[in-house]
C-alpha positions in Angstrom: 113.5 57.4 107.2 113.7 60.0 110.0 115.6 63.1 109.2 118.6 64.0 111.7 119.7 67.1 110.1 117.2 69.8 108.9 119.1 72.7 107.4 117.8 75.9 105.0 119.8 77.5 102.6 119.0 81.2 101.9 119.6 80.5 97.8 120.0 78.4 95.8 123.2 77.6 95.1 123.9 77.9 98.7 122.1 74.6 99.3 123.6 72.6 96.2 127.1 73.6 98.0 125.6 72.5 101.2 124.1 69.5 99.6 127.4 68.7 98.1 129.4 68.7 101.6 126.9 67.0 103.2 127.1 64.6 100.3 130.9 63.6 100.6 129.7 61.2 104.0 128.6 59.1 102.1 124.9 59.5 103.7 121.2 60.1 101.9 120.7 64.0 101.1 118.1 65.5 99.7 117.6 69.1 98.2 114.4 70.4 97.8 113.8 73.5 96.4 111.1 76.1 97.9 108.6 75.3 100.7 108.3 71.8 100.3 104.8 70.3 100.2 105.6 66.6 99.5 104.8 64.7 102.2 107.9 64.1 104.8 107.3 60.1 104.7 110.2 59.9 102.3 112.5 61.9 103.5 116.3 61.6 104.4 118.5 61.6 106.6 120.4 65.0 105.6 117.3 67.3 104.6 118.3 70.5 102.8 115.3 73.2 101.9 116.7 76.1 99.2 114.7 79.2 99.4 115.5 82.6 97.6 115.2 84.3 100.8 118.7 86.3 101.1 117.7 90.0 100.1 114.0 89.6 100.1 111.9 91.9 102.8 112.8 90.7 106.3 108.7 90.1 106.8 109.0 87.3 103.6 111.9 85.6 104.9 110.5 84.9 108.2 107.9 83.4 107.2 108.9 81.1 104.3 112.0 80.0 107.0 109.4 79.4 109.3 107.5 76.8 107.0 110.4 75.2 105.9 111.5 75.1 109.4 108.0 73.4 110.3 108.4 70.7 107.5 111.4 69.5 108.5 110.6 69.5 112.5 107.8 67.2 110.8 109.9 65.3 109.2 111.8 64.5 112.4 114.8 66.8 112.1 116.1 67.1 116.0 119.3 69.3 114.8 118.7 72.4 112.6 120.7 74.2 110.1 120.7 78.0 108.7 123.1 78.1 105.8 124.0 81.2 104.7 127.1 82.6 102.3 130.6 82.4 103.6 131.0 85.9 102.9 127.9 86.6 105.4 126.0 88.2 102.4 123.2 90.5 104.0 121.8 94.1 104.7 122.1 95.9 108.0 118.7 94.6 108.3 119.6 91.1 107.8 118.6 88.6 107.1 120.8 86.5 108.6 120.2 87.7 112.5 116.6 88.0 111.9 115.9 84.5 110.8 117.9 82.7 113.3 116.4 84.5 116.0 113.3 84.0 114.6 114.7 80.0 114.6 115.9 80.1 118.1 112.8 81.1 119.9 110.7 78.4 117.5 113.1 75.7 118.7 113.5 77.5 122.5 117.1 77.7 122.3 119.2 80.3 124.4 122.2 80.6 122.3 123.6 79.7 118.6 127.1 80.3 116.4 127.6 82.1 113.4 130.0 80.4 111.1 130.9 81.5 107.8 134.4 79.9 107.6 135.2 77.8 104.6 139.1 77.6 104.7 138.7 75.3 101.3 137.8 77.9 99.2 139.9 81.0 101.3 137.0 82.5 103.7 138.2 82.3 107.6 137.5 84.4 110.6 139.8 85.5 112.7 139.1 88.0 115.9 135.7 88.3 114.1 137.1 89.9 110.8 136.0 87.5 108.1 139.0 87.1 105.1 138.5 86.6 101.7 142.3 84.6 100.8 144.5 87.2 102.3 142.0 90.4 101.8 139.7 91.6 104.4 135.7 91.0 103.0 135.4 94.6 103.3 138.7 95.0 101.0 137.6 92.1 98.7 135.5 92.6 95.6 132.5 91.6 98.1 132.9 95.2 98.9 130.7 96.4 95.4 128.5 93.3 95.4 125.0 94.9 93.8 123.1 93.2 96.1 124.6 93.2 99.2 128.1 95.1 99.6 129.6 94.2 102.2 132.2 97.5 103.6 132.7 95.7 106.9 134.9 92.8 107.9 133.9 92.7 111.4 130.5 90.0 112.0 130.3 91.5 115.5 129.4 94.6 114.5 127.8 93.4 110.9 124.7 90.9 113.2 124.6 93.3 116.1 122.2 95.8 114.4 120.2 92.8 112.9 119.3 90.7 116.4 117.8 91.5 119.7 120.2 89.9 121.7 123.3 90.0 122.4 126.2 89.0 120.2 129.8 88.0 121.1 132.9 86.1 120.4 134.9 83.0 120.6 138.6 83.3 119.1 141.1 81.4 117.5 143.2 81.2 120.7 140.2 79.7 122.6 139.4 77.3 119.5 142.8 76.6 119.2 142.3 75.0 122.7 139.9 72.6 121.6 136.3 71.4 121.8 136.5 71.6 126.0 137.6 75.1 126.2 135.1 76.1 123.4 132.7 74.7 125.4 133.6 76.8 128.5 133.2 79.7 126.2 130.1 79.3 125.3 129.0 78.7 128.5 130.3 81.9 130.0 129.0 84.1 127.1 125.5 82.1 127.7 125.6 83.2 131.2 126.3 86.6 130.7 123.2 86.3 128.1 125.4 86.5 125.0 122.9 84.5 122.7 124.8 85.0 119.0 128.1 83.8 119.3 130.5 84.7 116.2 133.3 81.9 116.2 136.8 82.2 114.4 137.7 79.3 112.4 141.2 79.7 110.3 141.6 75.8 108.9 139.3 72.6 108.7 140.9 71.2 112.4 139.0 74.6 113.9 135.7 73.5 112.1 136.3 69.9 113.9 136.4 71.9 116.9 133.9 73.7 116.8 131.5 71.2 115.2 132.7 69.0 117.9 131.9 71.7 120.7 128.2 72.7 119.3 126.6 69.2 117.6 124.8 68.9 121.0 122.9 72.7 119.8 119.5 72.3 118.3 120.5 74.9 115.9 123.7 75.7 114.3 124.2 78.7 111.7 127.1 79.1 109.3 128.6 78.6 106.2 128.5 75.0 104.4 131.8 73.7 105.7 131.2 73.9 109.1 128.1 71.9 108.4 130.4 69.5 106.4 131.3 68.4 109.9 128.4 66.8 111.2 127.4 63.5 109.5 130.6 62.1 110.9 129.7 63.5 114.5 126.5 61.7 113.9 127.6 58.5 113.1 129.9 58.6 115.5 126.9 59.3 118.2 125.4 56.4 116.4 122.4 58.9 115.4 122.4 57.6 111.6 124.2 54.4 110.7 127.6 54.6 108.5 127.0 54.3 104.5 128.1 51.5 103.2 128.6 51.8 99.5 128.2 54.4 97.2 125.6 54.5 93.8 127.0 55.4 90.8 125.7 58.5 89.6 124.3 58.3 85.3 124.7 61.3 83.8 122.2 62.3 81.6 122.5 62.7 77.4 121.8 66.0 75.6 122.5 69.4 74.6 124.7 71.8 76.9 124.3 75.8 77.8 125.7 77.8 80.1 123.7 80.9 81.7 125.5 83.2 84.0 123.6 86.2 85.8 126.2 86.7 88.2 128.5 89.8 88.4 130.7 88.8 91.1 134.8 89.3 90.0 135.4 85.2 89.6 132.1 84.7 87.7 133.7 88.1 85.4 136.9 86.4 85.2 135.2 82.7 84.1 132.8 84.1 81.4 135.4 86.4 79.8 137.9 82.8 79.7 134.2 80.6 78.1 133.7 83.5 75.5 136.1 82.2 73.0 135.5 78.8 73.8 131.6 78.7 73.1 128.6 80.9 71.0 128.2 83.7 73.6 125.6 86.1 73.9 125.4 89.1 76.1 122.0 90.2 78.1 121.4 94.4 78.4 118.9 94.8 81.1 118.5 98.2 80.0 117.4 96.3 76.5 115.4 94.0 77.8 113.1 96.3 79.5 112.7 98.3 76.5 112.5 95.2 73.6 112.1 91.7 75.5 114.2 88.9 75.3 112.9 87.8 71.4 116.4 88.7 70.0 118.0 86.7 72.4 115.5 84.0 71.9 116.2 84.1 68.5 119.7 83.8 68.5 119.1 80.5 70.8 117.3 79.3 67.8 120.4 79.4 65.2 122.3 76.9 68.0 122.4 73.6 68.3 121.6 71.8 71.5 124.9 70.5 71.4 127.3 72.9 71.0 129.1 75.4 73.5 126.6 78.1 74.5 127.3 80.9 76.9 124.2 83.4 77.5 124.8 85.9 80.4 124.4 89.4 82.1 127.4 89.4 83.6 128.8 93.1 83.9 131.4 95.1 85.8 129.8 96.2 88.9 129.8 100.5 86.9 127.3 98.7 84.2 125.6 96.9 87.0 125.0 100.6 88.8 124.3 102.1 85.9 121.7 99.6 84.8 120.1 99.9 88.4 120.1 104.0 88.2 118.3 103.3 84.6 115.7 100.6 85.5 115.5 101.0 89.3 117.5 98.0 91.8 114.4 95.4 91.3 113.6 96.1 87.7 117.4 95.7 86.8 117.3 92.3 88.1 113.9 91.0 87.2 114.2 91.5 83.7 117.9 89.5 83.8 116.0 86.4 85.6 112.9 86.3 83.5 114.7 86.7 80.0 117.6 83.5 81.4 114.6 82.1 82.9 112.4 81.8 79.9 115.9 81.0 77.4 116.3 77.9 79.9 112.7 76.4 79.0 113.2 76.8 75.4 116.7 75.6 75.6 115.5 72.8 77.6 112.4 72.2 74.5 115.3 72.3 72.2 117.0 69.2 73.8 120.0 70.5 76.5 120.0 68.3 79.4 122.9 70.0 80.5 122.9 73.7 82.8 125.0 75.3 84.4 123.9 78.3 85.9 126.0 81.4 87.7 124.5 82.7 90.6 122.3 82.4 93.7 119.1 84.4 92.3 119.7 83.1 88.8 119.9 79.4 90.1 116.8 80.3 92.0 114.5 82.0 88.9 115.7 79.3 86.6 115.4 75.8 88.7 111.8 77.6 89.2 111.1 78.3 85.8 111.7 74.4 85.1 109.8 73.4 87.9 112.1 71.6 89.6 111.3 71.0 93.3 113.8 68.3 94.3 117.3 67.7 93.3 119.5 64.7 93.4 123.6 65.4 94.5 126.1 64.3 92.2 130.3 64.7 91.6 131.4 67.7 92.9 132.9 70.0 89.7 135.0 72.3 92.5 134.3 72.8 96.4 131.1 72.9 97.2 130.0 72.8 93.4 128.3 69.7 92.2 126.6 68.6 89.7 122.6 68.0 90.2 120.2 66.1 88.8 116.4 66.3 88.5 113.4 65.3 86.2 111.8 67.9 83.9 109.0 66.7 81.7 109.5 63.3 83.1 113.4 64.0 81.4 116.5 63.9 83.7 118.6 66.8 83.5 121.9 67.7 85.1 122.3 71.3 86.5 125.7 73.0 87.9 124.7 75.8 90.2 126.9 77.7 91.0 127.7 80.8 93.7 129.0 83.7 92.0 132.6 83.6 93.7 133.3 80.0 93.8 135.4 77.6 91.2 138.4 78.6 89.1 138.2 80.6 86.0 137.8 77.4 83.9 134.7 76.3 86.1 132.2 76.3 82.7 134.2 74.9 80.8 135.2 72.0 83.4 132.2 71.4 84.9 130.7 70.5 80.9 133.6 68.0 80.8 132.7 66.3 83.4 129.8 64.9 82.2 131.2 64.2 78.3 130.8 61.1 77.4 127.9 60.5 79.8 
């Protein structure tokens, strides 16, 4: 099957939420994770390619974007995606202007958008300022992310440091206008050679708008909602053909554990709620470094597959800083992934078939450590949240990975219910 839409995710959860929006059409998607190196004969008609590429050195991304971006150019893809957070997570180095620069001259492309809106879970733009609900992202709990803080609201000034070329805007009151006058907009920026064009999107009748105003682009950058938009612009052009029934997905049997690495405030706010509802374990990085993860290891032993388990590092972003100041920004995070890595392969020897994991780096180090390198979609547990399912050990196992700030403060608990009974 040739592929129509290509897109990369810069982590992992970032793709299963793509995946999952993608998914709702009805049509084929697949989720790989890493550089694929599967042949493209089999591939769909919805590619997505997860990397771990958000906050690595600008250098690395490049380059592992640029293979992915080769596969799936291989594989046919005509349209390309970059998916990044709808919070615009990056540096003032990127690497979200790097990389679809890097994109645009590979695919010879003049000009792109930058959409981060996903009104479904509260993030619009309006005159450029991204909102989190009703907060500004720079007056949100964004603002003392430990990986990337974001103190700035405006994505004008937050890419213009991280491209070459020019950036710009189109409104809400040009949007509001509809896919025609968007269209003029984008041709007057392109002629005043205004190749990064940030565009306001307040509701899911602006992402029609502006899907509808930019499908003919060869690449497109955003958040996964504006994404959402395209399969049905592509049946419409006839460029895929409508699905006609959907598979029921089987849930697989087995033991259950949660594993949380992220400290964003809803991720806070959903372990503290799962704590008295399941065996819950705390990670120290600072103890880590300095004893291992045998203690935690051990207490993974005394559990049974099948009850509630809750292992995480989760802290409030003053342990977080401390634990940074103590081990240094990379050590502080390493030694989280490898000990929730390695307490994922032994819970997955110990029989759980069922993960859900907090957090785009976690979700990364952990689908790694099982060796996972394709993923299937399944029910969405919240927007833009589904489960997925892969083989490990020639076993199928479902996985939940989640981005730090989506699902309500029940999401662990909820998304385990789900599949009860499977």
């Amino acid at each position: 099957m040739t592929t129509v839409l290509g897109c990369i995710a810069d982590d992992f959860t970032g793709a299963t939420d793509l995946a999952a929006l993608l998914a709702r059409s009805g049509l084929a998607v697949s989720l790989r994770t890493g550089i694929p190196t599967q042949s493209t004969d089999n591939s769909a008609s919805l590619e997505v390619i997860a990397l771990k590429c958000r906050t690595i050195p600008v250098a690395d991304a490049l380059d592992q974007v640029r293979q992915a971006l080769q596969w799936l150019r291989k594989a046919g893809a005509q349209r390309i995606f970059w998916k990044y957070c709808s919070t615009f997570d990056s540096t003032a180095e990127g690497n979200i202007g790097p990389v679809a620069e890097m994109m645009m001259a590979e695919l010879g492309t003049r000009q792109t958008i930058y959409c981060p809106a996903f009104p479904e879970n509260g993030r619009t733009v309006y005159m450029g300022h991204l909102f989190v609900g009703e907060q500004l992202l720079s007056e949100s709990p964004m603002k003392d992310h430990p990986l990337t803080p974001m103190q700035d609201s405006n994505l004008v000034r937050l890419l213009s440091p991280q491209v070459h070329g020019k950036v710009g805007l189109a409104h809400r009151l040009v949007v509001a206008r509809g896919p025609d006058a968007l269209k003029t907009r984008l041709e007057q920026l392109d002629s005043e050679d205004v190749a990064h064009v940030i565009t306001d999107a307040v509701s899911d009748d602006d992402l029609r708008t502006i899907a509808t105003a930019t499908a003919h682009m060869s690449l497109v950058t955003g958040g996964s909602a504006i994404a959402g938009q395209l399969p049905r612009l592509y049946i419409e052009q006839g460029l895929v053909a409508a699905p006609t029934d959907r598979t029921r997905t089987e849930m697989p049997a087995g033991g259950q554990i949660v594993l949380s690495g992220s400290c964003s405030a809803m991720t806070r706010k959903q372990v503290s709620y799962y704590i008295g509802r399941s065996a819950a374990l705390r990670l120290d990085p600072i103890a880590l470094a300095r004893e291992g993860a045998g203690a935690a290891e051990a207490w993974l032993r005394q559990r049974s597959a099948e009850e509630p388990k809750l292992v995480f590092a989760t802290a409030e972003p003053e342990e977080v800083q401390a634990a940074q100041q103590s081990l240094g920004f990379e050590k502080a995070s390493q030694v989280v992934e490898q000990a929730l890595s390695d307490l994922a392969r032994q819970a997955f020897r110990s029989g759980v078939r069922r993960f859900v994991v907090a957090g785009g780096e976690t979700s990364g180090a952990i689908t790694q450590a099982l060796g996972i390198t394709r993923l299937e979609i399944g029910p969405e547990i919240a927007p833009g949240v589904p489960w997925t399912f892969a083989k490990v050990e020639g076993k199928r196992v479902a996985l939940a990975l989640k981005s730090g700030n989506f699902g309500a403060e029940t999401f662990f608990e909820d998304a385990i219910r789900l599949t009860d009974g499977a």
